[in-house]
N, C-alpha and C positions, 0 to 999 in steps of 0.2 A: 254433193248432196245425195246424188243418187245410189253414193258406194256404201252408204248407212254408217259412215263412223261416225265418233260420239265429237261434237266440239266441245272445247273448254270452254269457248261461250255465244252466246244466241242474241243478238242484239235485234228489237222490235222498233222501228222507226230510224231515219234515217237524216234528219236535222242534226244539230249544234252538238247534241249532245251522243246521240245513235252514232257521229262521226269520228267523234273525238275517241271515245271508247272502243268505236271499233279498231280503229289506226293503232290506240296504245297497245289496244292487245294481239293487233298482229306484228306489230313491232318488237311485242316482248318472242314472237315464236308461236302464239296460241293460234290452235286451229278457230275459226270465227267468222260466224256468220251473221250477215248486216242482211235483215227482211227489210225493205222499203215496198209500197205499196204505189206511190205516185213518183216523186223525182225525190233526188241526193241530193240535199243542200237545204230543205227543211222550211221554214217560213220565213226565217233572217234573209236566207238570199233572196225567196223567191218574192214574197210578201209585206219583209219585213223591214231590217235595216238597212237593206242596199237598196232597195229602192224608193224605204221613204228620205232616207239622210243624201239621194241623187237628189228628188226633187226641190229640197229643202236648201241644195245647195244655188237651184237654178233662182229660187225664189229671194235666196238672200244676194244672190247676184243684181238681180233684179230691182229691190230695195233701196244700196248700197248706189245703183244710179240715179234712179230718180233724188237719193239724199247726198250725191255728192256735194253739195256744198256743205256741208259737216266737216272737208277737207279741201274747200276754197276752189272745189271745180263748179263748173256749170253744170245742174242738175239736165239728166235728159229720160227720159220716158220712154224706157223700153219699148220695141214691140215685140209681144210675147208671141209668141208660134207656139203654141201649147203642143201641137202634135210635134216640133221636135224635141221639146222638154220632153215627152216622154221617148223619142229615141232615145235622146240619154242617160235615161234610166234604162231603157233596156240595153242597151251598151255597155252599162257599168254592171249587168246583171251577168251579160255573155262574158265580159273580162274574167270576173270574178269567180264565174259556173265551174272553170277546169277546175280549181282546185277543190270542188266539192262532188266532182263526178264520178261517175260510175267506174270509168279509166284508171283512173288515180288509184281508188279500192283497189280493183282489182290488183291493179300495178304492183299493191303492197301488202297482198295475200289477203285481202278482205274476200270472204266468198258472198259476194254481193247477188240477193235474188230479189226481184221485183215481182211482189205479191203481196197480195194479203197477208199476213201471217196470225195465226192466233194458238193458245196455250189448248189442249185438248188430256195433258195429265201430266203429273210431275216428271221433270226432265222430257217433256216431249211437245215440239212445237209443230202445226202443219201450217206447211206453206206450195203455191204452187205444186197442190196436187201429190205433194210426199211430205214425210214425218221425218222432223230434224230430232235428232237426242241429243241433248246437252245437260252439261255436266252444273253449268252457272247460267246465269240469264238476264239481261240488262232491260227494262221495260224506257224507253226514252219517245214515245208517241205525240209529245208533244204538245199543244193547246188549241181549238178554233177558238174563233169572232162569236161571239153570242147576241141574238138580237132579242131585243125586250119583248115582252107580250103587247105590242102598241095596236090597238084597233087600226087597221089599213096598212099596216107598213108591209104588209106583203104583197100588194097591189103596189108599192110604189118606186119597186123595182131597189129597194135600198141597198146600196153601197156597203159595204166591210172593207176592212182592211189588208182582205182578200182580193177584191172585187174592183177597187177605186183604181189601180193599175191597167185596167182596161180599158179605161178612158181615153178617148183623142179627141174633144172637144172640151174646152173648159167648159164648164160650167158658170153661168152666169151669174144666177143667184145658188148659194148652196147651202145648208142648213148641215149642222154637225152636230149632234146627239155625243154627249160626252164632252166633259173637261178634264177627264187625265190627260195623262203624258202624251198619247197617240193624237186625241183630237184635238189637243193644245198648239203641237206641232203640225198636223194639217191643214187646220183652220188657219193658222197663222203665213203656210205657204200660198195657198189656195189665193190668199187673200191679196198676198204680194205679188204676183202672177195675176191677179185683175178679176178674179170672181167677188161677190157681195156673201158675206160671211156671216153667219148670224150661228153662234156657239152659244147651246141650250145645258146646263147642266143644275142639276136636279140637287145639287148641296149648294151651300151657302158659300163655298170659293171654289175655283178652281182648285185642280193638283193638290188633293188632300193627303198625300202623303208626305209633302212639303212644310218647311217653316213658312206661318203666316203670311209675312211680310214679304216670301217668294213668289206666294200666291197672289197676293195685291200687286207686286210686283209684273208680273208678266200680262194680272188682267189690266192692269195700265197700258201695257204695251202694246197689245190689240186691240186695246178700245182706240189707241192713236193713232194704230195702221190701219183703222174702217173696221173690224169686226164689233159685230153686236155681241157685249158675250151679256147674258142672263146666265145669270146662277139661282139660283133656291128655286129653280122656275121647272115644274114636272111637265113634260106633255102627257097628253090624254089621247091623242087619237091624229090619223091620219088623212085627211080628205080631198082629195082631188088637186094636188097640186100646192097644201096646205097644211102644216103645222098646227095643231091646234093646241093649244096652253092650257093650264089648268084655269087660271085666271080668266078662261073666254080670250084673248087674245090670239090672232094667228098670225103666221109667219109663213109665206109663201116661197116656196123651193122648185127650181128647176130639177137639183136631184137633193139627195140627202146621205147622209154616209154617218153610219152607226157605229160607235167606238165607247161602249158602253162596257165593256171585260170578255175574258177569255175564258172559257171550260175546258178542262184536262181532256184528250182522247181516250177515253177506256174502253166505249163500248164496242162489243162483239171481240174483245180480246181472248175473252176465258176466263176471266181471271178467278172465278166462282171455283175451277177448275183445277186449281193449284193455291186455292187457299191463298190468295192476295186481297186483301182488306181495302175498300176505299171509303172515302168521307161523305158527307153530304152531296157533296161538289163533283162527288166521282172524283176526287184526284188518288190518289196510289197514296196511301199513309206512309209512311218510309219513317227512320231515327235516322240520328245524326250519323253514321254510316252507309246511309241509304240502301238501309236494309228494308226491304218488305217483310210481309208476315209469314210470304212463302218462299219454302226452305228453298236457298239457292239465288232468290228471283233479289235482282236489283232494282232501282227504280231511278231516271235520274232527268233534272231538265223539267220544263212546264208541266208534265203532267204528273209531276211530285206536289201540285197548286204552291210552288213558295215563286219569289220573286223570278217573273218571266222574264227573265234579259238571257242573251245570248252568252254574254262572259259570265253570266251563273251556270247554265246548261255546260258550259264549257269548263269548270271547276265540279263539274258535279260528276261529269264524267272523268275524270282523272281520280276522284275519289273512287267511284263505284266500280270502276276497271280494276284499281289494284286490288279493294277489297273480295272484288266479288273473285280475281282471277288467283287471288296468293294468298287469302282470307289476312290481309292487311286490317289495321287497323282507325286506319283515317279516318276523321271525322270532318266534317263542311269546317267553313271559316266562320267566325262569327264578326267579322267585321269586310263588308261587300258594300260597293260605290254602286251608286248609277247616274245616269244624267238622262233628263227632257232636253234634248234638243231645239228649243225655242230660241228667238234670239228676244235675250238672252239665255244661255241656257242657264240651266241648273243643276248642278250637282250632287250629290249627296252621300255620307257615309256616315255612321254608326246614329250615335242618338241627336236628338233635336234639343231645343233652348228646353223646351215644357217639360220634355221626359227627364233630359238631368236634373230640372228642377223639383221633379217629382221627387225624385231618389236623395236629391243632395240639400234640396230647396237653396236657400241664401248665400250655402256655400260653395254651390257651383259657379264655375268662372268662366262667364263670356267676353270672346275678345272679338272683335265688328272694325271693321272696315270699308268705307262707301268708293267706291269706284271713280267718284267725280273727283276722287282728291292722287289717281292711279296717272302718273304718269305716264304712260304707255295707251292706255284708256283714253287719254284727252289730245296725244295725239295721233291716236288712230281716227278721232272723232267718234268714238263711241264709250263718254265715261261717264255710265252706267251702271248699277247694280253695287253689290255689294258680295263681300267676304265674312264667314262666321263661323267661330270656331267656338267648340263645347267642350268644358274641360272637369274633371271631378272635384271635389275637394282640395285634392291635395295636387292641382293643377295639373293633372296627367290627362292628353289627350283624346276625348270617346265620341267626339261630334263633331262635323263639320258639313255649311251648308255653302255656297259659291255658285251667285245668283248672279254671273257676271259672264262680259264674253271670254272666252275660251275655258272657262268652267271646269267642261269638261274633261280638262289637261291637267288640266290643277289639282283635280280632286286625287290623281292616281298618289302625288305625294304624302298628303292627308292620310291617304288610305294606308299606307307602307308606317307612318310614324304613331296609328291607332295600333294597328296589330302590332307595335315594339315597344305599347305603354310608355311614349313618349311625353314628357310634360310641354306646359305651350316654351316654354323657356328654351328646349330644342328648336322647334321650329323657329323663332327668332332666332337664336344663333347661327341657325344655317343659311351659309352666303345663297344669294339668291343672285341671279346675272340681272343687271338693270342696261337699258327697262324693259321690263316682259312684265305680262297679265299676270303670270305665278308668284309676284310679289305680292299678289293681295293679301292672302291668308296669314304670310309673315309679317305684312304690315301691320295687319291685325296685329298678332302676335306681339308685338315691338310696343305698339302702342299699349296693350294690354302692362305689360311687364315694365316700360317706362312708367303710367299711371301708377304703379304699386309701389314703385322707388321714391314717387312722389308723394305719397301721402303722409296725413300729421304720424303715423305709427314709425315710417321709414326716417324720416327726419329727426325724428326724436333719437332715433337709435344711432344715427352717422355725424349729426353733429355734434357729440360728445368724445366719438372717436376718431373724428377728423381733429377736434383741438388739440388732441393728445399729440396724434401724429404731427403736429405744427407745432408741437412744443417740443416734441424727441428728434423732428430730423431739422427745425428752424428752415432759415432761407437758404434757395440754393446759390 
């Protein structure tokens, strides 16, 4: 840093995506430097998915005992040691840390500095007290926890999904703010592990970026394992120990933990500086190249504001590395999965029932599958949920939703036969190993493509040419 050469490229932030980009491009030979300002490994390791899918794991351990009779054992009732549910989480944070550290970088030519970094003029970044020049520049900073304007919630010591990993006493009673993905899946562990659960959220269902019936779906599922969930239900204020509703109703909380959306990191970068444009929202405007406005400057990962998962940050960086480092081409995918980790989870890729319907209306084709009828489902003792595939017109694959358990495994297939413009007629054809969870989608599928063989249209047209053939080859 100190010799004044130019790098090829300048990477701000050091998460999912600050990581990914920097490795590719020191791998390709580029000189490159990774500003992080706190630690290597970003909010996934630190705050995000390794530590809530540890806790998520203790909780559905925990579950799975008191319900074993669902598999003919004698149910038994945990005792929970919540302080070492959270060794395990930090356990599974230290396992996982090497390969997001500082070491590693370095190892593989990343020039890793731990500073602030911010833009001060084109092609020029200061960080730690000197001025980098670079040639390209990747802005990857990231997203926080945002808390609502709620009268008292600053007095009430509230929780983020920052913040709630610090904990080493359960909490007894706990009140959760938010029914996305984050609170859906909190709420849900929190509640299995033995806290009283009371999930407040302010629309009419939970997990609005879901098919309905996934949303009915899981708030069944919690209302059965103890959580209160209220939906359409606003709070108003904060008071001593107390929740208060819009309806005058309160709700009393030993803590409370807010999981109400994310804001892009921008501020104090520069960006005014180099001509980078952001939105309302502060997030970095970027095109489907993840281009910025400013010349050179990449943008990639949360605080682009598009879908915050890790394996998008991590696709986004592979994009913005080679464009920005070989002025490549690439454009993002348009067809990306995710999953809520709930049990059950749910999965999701391309469009829903409503929006092909939009587009296609009557003659989009959906093919559904219910879980209780999943072999593998009934005897794990968990058959539940369901399978749902979205298909256009002309039967070609563009939606799929797997509201079941292992979901999440399932959806990556889905995902590979949308981006190949597959019709659903593929995915039935393709052998599936029985029994396994991943037979949902194709069951669907089967059923879907059987129903269509059967109807007055198909019959019409095969029993006439089934006589023929009975009368040109006779008996055998």
């Amino acid at each position: 840093m100190k010799g004044g050469h130019r790098y090829d490229l300048v990477v701000l932030g050091g998460g999912t995506a600050g990581l990914v980009s920097s490795m590719i491009a020191a791998g390709a030979g580029a000189r490159v430097a990774l500003i992080e300002r706190r630690r290597t490994g970003g909010d996934c390791l630190w705050t995000g998915c390794v530590p809530s899918k540890s806790l998520i794991a203790a909780a559905a351990l925990a579950h799975r005992m008191r319900h074993a009779a669902s598999v003919g054992l004698e149910p038994v009732e945990p005792r929970v040691d919540f302080a070492r549910v959270m060794e395990h989480v930090s356990r599974a944070i230290a396992t996982i840390a090497p390969h997001d550290s500082p070491e590693r970088l370095r190892g593989a030519g990343v020039e890793l500095i731990e500073a602030e970094g911010r833009f001060v003029a084109p092609g020029r970044v200061e960080a730690a007290g000197s001025t980098l020049r670079w040639r390209t520049a990747i802005i990857a900073t990231g997203s926080h926890p945002v808390l609502p304007p709620l009268d008292g919630l600053d007095q009430a010591q509230a929780l983020t999904t920052e913040t709630v990993w610090d904990l080493c006493v359960l909490p007894r009673r706990l009140v959760v703010l938010g029914g996305g993905p984050i609170g859906c899946e909190l709420a849900q562990a929190f509640a299995r592990l033995g806290s009283q659960v009371t999930l407040v959220e302010m629309a009419d269902r939970l997990l609005l970026k879901e098919e309905p019936e996934a949303s009915a779906l899981i708030a069944d599922r919690l209302r059965g394992e103890g959580v209160d969930v209220l939906t359409g239900t606003r709070a108003s204020a904060v008071r001593d120990g107390e929740l208060l509703l819009g309806g005058g109703d309160t709700v009393p909380f030993d803590r409370i933990l807010v999981s109400v959306g994310r804001a892009p990191r921008t501020a104090g970068l520069g960006l005014d500086r180099v001509g980078v444009d952001v939105d309302e929202r502060g997030a970095v405007v970027v095109d489907d190249r993840l281009r910025t406005s400013g010349r050179g400057i990449f943008a990639a990962g949360d605080v682009t504001g598009q879908l915050a998962f890790t394996h998008v940050a991590g696709h986004h960086a592979r994009v913005a590395a080679s464009n920005a480092l070989f002025h490549t081409r690439s454009t993002l995918s348009g067809t990306i999965p995710w999953v809520t980790f709930t049990d059950p989870e749910v999965a999701r890729v391309g469009l829903s029932e409503a929006q092909a319907r939009e587009r296609w209306g009557d003659r989009a084709q959906i093919a559904r599958f219910d879980y209780a009828r999943s072999d593998r489902a009934i005897t794990s003792g968990e058959a539940y949920g369901f399978a749902k595939l979205v298909a256009d017109s002309r039967g070609r694959l563009v939606g799929a939703t797997i509201a079941a358990p292992g979901g999440g495994e399932a959806i990556a297939e889905l995902t590979a036969w949308i981006s190949q413009k597959a019709k659903l007629a593929v995915v039935s054809r393709t052998v599936h190993a029985y029994p396994t969870l991943a037979e949902g989608p194709a069951r669907a599928a089967d059923e879907h493509i059987a129903a269509r063989y059967a109807s007055p249209r198909m019959r019409a047209i095969a029993r006439p040419l089934l006589a023929v053939l009975r009368a040109v080859e006779g008996p055998r």
